[in-house]
N, C-alpha and C positions, 0 to 999 in steps of 0.2 A: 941363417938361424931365424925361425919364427918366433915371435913374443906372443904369448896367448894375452886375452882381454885380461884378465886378472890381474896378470904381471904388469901390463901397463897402468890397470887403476890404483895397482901398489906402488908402483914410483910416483903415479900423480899425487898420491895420498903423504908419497914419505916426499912430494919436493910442496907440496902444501903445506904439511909438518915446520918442514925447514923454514919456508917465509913467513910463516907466522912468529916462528918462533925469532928469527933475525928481527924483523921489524917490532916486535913484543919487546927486545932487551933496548932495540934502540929508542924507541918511546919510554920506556920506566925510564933508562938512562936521561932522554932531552926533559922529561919534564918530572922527573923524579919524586913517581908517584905509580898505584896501581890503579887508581880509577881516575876515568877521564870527565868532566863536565863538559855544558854547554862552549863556554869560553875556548876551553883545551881545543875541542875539533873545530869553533871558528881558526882558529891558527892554523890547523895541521889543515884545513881539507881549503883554506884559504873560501869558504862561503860566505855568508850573509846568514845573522841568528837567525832570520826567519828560515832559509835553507837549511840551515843545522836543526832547528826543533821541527821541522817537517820530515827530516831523516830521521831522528830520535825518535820519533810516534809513529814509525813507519812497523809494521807486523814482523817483520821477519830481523827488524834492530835488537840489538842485545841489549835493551836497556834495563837499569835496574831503576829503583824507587826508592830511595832510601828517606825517609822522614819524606821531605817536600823536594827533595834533591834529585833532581834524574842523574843521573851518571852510567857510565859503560865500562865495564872492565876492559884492560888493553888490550890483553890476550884476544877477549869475546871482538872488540871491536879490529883487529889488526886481520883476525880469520874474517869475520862479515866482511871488510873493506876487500880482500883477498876472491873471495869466492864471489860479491858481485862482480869485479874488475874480471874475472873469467869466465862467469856468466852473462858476459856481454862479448864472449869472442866468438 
């Protein structure tokens, strides 16, 4: 049985879907909240704050601006963490 290209961008899409969505519930869950700061991904990505506000100001981060607050929705930051991790395969 051949798979055409479609079909397979469609299960990469729906198994994309899925670990965003797994790793989205378990982060609200660990730190039970929907936006992440500075502090939250020094933990999660085990950096150094200078590493973390260099990925934060990075173009293609999902960062948001709220007042003086940078922050990242989990969702936004769980799919970016996802989609570099596989654009470096």
């Amino acid at each position: 049985m051949q798979t055409s290209s479609e079909t397979i961008e469609e299960l990469n899409q729906k198994q994309l879907a899925d670990l965003v969505s797994i790793e989205t519930k378990r982060l609200c869950e660990k730190y039970n909240k929907d936006f992440l700061d500075c502090e939250d991904l020094i933990k999660i990505t085990n950096l150094g704050r200078d590493n973390v506000r260099a990925m934060m100001h990075r173009r293609d981060f999902p960062l948001l601006k709220i007042g003086r607050r940078n922050v990242v929705n989990i969702s936004s930051f769980a799919y970016w963490c996802i989609k570099q991790t596989y654009k470096e395969m």
